[in-house]
mmJSON file of the N, C-alpha and C atoms, coordinates in Angstrom:
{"data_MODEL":{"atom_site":{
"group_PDB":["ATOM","ATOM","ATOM","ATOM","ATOM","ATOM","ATOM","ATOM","ATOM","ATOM","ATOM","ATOM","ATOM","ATOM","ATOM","ATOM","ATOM","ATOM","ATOM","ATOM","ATOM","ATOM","ATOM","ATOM","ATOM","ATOM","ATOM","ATOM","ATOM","ATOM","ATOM","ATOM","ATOM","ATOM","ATOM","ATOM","ATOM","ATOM","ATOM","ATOM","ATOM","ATOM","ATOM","ATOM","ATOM","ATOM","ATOM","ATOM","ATOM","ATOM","ATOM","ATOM","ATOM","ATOM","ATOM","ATOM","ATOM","ATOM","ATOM","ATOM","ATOM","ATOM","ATOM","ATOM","ATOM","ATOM","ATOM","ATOM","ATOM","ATOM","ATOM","ATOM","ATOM","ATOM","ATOM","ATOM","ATOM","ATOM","ATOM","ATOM","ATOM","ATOM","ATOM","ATOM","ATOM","ATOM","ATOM","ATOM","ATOM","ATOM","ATOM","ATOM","ATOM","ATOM","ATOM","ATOM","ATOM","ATOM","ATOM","ATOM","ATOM","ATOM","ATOM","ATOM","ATOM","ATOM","ATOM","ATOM","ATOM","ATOM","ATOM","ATOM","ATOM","ATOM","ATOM","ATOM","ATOM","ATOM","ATOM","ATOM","ATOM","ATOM","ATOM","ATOM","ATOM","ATOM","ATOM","ATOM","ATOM","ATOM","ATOM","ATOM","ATOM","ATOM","ATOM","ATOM","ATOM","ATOM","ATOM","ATOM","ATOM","ATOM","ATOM","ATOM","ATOM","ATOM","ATOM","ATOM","ATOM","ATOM","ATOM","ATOM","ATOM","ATOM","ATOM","ATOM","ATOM","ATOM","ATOM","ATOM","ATOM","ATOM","ATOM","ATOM","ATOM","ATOM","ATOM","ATOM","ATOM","ATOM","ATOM","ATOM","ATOM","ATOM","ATOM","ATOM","ATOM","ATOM","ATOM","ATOM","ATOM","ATOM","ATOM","ATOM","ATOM","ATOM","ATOM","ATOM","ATOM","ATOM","ATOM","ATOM","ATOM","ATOM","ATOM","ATOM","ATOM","ATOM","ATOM","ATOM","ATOM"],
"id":[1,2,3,4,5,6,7,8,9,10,11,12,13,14,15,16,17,18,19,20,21,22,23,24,25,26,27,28,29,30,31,32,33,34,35,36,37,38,39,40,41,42,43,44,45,46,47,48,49,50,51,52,53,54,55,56,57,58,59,60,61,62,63,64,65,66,67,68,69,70,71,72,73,74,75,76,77,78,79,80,81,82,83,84,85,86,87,88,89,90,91,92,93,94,95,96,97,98,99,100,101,102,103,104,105,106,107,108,109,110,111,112,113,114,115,116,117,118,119,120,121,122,123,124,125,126,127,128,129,130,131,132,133,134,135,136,137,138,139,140,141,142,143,144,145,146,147,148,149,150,151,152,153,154,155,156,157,158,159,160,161,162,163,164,165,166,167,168,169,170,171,172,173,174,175,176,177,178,179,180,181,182,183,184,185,186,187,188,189,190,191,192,193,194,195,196,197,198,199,200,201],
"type_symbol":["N","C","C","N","C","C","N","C","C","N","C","C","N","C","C","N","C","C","N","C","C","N","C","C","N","C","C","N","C","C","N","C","C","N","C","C","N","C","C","N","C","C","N","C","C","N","C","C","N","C","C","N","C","C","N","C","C","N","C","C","N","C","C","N","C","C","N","C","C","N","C","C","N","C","C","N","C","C","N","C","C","N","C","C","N","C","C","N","C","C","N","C","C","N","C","C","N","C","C","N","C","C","N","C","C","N","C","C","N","C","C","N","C","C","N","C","C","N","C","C","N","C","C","N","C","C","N","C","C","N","C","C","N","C","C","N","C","C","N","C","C","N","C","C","N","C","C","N","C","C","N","C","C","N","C","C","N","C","C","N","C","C","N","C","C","N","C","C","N","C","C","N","C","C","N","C","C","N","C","C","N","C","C","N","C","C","N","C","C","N","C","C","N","C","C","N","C","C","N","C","C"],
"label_atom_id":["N","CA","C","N","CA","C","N","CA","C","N","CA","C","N","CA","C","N","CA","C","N","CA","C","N","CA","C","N","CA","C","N","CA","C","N","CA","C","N","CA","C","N","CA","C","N","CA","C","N","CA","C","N","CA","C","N","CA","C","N","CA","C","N","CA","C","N","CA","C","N","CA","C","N","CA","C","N","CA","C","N","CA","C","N","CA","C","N","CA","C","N","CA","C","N","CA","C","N","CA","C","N","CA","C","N","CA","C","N","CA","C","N","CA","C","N","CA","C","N","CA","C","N","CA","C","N","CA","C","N","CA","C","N","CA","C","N","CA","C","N","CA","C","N","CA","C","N","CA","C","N","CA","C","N","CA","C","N","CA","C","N","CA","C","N","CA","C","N","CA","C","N","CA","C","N","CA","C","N","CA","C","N","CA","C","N","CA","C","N","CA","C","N","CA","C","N","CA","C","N","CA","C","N","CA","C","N","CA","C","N","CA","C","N","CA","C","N","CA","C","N","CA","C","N","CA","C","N","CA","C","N","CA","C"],
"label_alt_id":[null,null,null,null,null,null,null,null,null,null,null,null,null,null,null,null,null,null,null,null,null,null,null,null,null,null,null,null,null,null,null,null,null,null,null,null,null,null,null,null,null,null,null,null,null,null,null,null,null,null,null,null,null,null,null,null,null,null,null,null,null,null,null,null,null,null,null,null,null,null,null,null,null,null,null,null,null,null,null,null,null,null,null,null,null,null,null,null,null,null,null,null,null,null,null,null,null,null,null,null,null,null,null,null,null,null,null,null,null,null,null,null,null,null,null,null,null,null,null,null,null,null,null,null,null,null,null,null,null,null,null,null,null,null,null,null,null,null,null,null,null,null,null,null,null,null,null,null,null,null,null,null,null,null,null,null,null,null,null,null,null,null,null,null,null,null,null,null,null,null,null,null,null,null,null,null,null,null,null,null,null,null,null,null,null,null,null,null,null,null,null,null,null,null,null,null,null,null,null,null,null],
"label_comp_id":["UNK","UNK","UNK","UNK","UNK","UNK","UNK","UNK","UNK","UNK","UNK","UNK","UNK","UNK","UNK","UNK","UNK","UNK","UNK","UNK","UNK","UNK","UNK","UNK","UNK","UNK","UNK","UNK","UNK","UNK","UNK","UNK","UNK","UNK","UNK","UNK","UNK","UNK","UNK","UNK","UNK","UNK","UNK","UNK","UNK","UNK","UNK","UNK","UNK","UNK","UNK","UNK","UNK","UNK","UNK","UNK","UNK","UNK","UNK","UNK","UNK","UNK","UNK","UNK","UNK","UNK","UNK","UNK","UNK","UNK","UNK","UNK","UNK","UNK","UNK","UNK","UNK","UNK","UNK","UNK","UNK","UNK","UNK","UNK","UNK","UNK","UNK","UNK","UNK","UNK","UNK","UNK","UNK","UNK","UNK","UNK","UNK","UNK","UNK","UNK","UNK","UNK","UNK","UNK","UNK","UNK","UNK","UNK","UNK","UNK","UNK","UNK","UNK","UNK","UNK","UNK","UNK","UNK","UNK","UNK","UNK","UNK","UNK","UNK","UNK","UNK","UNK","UNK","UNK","UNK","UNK","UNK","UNK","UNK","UNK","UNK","UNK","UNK","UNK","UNK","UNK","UNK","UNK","UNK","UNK","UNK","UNK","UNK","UNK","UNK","UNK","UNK","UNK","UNK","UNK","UNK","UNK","UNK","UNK","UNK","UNK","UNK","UNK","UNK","UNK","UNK","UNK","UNK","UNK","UNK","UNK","UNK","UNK","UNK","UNK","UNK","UNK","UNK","UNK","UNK","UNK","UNK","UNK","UNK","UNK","UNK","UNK","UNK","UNK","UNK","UNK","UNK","UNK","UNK","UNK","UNK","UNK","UNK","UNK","UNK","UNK"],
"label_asym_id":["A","A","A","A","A","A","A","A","A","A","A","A","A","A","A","A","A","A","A","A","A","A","A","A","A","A","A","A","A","A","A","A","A","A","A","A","A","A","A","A","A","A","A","A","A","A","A","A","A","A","A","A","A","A","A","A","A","A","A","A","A","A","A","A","A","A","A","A","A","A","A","A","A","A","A","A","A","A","A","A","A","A","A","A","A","A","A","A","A","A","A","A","A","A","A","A","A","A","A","A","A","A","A","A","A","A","A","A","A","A","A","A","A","A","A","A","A","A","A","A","A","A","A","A","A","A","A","A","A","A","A","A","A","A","A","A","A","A","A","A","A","A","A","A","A","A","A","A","A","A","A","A","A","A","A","A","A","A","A","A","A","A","A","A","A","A","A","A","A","A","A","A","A","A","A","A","A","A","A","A","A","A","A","A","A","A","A","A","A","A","A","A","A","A","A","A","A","A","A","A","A"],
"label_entity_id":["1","1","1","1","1","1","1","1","1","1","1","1","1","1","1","1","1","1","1","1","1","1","1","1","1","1","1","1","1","1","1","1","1","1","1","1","1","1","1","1","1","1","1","1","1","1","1","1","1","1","1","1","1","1","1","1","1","1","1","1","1","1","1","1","1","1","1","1","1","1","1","1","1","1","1","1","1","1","1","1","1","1","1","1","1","1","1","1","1","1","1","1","1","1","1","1","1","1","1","1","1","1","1","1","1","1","1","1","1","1","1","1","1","1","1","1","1","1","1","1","1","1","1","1","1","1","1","1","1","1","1","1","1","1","1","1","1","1","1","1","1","1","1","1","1","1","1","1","1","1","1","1","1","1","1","1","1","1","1","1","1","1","1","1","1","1","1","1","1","1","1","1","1","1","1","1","1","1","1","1","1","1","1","1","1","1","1","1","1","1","1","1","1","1","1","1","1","1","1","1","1"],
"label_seq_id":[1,1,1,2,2,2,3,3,3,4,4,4,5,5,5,6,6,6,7,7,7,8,8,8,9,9,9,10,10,10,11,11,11,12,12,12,13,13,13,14,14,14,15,15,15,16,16,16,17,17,17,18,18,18,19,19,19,20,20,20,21,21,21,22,22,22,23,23,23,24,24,24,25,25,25,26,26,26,27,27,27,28,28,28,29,29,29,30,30,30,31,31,31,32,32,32,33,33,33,34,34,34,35,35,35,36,36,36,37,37,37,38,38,38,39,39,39,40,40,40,41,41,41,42,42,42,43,43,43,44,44,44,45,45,45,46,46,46,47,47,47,48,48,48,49,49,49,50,50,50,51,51,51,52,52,52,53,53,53,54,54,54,55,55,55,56,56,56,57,57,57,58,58,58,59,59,59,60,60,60,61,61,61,62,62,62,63,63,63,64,64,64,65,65,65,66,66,66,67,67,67],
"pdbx_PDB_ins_code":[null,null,null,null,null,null,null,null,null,null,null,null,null,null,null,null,null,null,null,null,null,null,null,null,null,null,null,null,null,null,null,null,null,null,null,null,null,null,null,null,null,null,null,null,null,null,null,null,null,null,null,null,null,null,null,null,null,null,null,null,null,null,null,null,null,null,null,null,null,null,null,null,null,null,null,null,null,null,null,null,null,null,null,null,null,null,null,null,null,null,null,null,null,null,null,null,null,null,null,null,null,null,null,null,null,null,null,null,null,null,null,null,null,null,null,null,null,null,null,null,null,null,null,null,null,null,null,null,null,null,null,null,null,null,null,null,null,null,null,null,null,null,null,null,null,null,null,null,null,null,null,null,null,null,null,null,null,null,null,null,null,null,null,null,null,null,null,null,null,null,null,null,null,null,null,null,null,null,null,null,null,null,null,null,null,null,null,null,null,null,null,null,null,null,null,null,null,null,null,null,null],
"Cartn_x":[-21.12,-19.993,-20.52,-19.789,-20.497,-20.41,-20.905,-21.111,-19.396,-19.348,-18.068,-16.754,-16.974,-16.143,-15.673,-16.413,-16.693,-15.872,-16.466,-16.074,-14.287,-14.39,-12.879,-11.58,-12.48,-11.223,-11.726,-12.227,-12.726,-11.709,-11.743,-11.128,-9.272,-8.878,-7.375,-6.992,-7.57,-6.702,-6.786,-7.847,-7.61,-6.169,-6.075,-4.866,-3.792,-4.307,-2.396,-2.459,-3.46,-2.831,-2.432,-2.771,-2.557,-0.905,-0.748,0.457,1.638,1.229,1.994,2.351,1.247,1.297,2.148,1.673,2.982,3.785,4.508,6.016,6.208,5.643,6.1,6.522,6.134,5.766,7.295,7.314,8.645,9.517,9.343,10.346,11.206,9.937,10.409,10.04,11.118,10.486,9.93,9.916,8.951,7.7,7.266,5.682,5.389,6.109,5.629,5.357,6.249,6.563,4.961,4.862,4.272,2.763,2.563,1.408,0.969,1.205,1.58,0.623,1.222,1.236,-0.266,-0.195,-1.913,-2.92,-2.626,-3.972,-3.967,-3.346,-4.312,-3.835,-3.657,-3.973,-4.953,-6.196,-7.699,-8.168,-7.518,-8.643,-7.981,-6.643,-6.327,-6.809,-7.508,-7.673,-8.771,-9.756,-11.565,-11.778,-10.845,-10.623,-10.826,-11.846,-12.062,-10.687,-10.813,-9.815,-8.117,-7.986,-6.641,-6.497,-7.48,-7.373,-6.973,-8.454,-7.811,-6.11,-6.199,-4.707,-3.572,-3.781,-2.963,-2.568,-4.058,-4.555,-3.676,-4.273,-3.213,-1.339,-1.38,-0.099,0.906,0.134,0.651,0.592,-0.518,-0.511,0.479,1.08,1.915,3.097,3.242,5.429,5.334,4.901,5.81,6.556,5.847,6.656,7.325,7.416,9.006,9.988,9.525,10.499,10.818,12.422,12.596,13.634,13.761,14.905,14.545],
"Cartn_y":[9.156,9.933,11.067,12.236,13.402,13.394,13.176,13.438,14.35,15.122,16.429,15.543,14.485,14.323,12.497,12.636,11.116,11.424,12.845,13.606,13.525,14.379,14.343,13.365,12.338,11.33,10.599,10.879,9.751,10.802,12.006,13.278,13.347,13.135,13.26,11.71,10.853,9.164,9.265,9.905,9.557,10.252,11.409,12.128,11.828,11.235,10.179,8.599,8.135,7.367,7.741,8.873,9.469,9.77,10.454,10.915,9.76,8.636,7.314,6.914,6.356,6.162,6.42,8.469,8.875,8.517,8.784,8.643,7.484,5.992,4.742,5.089,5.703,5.376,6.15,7.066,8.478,8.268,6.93,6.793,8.18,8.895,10.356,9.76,9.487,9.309,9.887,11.098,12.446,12.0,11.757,11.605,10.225,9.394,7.71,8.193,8.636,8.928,9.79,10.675,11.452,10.815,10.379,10.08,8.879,7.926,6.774,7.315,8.594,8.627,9.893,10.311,11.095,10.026,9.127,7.579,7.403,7.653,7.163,7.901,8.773,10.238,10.276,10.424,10.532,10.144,9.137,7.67,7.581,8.617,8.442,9.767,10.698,12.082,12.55,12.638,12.87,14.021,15.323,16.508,16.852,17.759,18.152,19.046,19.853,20.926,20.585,19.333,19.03,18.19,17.674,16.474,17.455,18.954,19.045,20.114,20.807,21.211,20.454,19.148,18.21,17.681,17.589,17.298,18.468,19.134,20.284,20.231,20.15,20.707,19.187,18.023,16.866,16.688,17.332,17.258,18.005,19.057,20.819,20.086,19.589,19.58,18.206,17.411,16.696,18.048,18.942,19.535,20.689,20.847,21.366,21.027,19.345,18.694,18.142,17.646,16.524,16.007,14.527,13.92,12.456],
"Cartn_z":[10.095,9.603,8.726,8.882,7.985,6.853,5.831,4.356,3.962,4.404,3.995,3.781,5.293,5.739,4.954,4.111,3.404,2.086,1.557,0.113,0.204,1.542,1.036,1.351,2.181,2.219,0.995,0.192,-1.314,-2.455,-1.995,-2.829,-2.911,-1.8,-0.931,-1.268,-0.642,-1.019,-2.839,-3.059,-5.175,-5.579,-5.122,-5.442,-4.946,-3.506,-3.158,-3.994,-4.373,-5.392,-6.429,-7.263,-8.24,-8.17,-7.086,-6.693,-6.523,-6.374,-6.072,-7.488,-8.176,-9.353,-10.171,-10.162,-11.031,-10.806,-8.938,-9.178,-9.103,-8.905,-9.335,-11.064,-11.631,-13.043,-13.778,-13.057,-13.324,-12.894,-11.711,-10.693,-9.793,-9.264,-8.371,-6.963,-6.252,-4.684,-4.017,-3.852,-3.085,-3.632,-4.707,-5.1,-4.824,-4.168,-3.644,-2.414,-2.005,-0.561,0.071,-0.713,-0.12,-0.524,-1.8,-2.302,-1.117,-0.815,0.267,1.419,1.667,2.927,2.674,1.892,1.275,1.382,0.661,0.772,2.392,2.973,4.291,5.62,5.047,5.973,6.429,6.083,6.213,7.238,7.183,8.26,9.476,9.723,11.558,12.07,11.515,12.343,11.944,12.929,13.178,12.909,13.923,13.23,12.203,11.585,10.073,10.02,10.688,10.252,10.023,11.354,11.209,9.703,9.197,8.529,6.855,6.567,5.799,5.587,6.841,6.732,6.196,6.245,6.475,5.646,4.89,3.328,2.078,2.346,1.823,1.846,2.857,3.298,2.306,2.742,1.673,0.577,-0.016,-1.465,-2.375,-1.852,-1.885,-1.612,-0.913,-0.511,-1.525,-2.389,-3.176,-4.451,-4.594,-5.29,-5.009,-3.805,-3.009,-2.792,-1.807,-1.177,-2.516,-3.036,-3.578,-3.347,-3.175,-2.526,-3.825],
"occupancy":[1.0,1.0,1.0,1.0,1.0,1.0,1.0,1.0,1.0,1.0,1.0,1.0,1.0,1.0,1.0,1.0,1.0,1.0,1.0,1.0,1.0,1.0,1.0,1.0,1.0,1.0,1.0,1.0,1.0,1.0,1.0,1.0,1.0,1.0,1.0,1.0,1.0,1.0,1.0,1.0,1.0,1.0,1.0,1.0,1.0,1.0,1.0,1.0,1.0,1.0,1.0,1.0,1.0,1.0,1.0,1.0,1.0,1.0,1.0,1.0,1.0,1.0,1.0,1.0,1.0,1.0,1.0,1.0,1.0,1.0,1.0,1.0,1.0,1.0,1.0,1.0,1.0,1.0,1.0,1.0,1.0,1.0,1.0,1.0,1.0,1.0,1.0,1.0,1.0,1.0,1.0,1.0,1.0,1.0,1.0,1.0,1.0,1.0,1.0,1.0,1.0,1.0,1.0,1.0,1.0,1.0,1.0,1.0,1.0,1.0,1.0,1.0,1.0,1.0,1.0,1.0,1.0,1.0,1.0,1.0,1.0,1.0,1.0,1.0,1.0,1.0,1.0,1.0,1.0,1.0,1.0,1.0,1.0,1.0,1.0,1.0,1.0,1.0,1.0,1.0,1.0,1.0,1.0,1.0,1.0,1.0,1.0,1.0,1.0,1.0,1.0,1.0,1.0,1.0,1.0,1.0,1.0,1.0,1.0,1.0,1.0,1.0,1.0,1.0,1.0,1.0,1.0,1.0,1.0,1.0,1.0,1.0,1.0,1.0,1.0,1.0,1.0,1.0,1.0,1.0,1.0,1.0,1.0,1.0,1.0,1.0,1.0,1.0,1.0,1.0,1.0,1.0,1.0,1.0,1.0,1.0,1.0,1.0,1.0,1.0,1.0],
"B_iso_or_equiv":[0.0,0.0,0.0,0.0,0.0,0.0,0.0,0.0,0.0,0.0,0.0,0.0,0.0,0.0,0.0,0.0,0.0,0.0,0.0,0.0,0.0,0.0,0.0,0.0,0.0,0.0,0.0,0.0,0.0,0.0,0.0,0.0,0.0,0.0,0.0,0.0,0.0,0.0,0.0,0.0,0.0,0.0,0.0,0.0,0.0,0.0,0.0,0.0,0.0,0.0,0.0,0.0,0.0,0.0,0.0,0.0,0.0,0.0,0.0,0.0,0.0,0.0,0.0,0.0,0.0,0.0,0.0,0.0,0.0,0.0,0.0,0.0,0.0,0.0,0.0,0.0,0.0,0.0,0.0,0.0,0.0,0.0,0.0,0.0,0.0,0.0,0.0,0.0,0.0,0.0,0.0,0.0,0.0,0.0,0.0,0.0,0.0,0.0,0.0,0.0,0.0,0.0,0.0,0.0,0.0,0.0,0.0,0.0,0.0,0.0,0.0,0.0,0.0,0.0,0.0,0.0,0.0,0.0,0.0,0.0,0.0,0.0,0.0,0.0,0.0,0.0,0.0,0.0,0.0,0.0,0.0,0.0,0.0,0.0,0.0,0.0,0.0,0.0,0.0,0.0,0.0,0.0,0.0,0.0,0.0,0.0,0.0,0.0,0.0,0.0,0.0,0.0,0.0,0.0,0.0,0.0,0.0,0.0,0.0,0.0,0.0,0.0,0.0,0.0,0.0,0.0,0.0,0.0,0.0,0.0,0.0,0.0,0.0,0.0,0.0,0.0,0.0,0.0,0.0,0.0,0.0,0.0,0.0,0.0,0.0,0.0,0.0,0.0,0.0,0.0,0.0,0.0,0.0,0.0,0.0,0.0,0.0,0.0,0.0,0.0,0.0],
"pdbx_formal_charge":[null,null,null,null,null,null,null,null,null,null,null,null,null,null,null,null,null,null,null,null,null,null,null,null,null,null,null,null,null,null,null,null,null,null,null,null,null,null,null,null,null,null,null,null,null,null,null,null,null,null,null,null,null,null,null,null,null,null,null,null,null,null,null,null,null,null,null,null,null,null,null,null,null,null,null,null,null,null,null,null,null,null,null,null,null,null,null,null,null,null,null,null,null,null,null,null,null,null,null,null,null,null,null,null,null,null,null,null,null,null,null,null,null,null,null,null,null,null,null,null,null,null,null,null,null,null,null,null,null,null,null,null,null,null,null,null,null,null,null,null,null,null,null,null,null,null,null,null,null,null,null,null,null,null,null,null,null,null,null,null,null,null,null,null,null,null,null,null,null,null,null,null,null,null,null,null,null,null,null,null,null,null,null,null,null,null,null,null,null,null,null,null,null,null,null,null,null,null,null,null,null],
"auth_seq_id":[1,1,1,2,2,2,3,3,3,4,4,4,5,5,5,6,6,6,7,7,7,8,8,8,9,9,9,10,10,10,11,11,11,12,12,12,13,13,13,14,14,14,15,15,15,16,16,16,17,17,17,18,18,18,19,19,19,20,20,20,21,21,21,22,22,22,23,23,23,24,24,24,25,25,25,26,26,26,27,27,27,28,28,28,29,29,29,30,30,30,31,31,31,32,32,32,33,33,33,34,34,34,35,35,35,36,36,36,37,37,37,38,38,38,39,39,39,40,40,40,41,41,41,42,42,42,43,43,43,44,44,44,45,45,45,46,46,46,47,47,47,48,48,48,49,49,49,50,50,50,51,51,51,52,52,52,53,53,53,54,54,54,55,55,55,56,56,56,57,57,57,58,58,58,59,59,59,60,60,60,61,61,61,62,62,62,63,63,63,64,64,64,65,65,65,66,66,66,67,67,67],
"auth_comp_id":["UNK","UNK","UNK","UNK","UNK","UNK","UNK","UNK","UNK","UNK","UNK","UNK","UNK","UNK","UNK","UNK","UNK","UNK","UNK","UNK","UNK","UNK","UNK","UNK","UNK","UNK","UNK","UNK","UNK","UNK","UNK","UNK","UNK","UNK","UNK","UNK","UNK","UNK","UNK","UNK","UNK","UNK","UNK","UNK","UNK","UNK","UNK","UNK","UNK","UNK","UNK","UNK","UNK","UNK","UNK","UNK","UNK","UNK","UNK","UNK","UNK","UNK","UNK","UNK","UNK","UNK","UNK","UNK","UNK","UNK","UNK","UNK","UNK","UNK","UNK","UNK","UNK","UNK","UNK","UNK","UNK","UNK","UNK","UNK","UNK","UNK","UNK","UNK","UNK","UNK","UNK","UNK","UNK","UNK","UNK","UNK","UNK","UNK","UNK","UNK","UNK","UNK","UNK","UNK","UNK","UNK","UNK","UNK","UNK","UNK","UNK","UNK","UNK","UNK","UNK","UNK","UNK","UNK","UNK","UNK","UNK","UNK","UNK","UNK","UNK","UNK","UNK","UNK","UNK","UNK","UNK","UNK","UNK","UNK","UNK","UNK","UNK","UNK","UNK","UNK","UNK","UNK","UNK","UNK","UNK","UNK","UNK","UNK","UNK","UNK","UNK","UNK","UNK","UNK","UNK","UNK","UNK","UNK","UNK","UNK","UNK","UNK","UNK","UNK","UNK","UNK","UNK","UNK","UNK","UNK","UNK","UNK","UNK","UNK","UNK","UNK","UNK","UNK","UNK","UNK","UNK","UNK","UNK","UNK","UNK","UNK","UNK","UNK","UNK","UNK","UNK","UNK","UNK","UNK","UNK","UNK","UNK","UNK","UNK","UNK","UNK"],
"auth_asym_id":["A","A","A","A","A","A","A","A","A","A","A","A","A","A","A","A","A","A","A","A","A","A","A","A","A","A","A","A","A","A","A","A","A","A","A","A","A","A","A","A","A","A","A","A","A","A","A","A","A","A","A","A","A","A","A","A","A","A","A","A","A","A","A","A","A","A","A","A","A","A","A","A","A","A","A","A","A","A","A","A","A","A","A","A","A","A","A","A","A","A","A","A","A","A","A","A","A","A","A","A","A","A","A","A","A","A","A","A","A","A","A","A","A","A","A","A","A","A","A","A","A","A","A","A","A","A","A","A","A","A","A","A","A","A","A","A","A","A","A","A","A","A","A","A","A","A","A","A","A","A","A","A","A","A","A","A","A","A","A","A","A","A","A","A","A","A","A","A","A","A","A","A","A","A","A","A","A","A","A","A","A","A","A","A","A","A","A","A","A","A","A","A","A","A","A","A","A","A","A","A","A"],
"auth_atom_id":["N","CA","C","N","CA","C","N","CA","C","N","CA","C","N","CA","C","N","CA","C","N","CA","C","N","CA","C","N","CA","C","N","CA","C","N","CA","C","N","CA","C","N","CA","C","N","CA","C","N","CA","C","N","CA","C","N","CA","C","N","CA","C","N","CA","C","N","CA","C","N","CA","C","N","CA","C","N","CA","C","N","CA","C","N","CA","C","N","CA","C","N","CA","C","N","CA","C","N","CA","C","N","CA","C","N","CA","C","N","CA","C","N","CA","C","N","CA","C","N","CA","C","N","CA","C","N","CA","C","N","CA","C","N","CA","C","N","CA","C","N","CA","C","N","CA","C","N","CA","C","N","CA","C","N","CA","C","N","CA","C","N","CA","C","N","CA","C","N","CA","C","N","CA","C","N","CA","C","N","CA","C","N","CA","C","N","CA","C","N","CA","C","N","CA","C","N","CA","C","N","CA","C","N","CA","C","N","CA","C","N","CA","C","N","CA","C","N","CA","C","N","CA","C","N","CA","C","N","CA","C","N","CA","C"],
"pdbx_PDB_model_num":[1,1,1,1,1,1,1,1,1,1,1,1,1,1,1,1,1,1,1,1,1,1,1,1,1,1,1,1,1,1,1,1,1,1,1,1,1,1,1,1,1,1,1,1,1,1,1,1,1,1,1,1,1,1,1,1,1,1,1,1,1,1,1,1,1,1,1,1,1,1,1,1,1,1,1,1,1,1,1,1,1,1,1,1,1,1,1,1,1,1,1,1,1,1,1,1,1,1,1,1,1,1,1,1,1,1,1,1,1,1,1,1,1,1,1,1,1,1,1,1,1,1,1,1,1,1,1,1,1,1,1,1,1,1,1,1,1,1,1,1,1,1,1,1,1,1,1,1,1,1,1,1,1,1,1,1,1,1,1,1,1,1,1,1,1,1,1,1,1,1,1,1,1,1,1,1,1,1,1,1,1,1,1,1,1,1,1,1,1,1,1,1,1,1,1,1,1,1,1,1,1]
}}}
């Protein structure tokens, strides 16, 4: 497995637990929701590029979306 590709699923799952955490903690569902689903993003798509678009794009809409 590539080194890059090690960094940032160790980088992306810290910040979707982070992201969980908080909103367990604040009780905000968009940041469970999304944080949830950041922790293990990583590990279904081989794709560097899709993985970090993806990475991005999830970390960004908990504080757009809020429901």
């Amino acid at each position: 497995m590539d080194p890059v590709k090690i960094l940032l699923n160790i980088v992306f799952t810290t910040v979707g637990f982070a992201y969980f955490l908080y909103g367990k903690k604040s009780e905000r569902w968009n940041f469970i929701v999304f944080g949830a689903i950041l922790a293990f993003w990583p590990y279904f798509f081989s794709n560097l590029l899709i993985e970090i678009a993806g990475d991005i794009i999830l970390a960004v809409l908990p504080f757009i979306v809020d429901f």
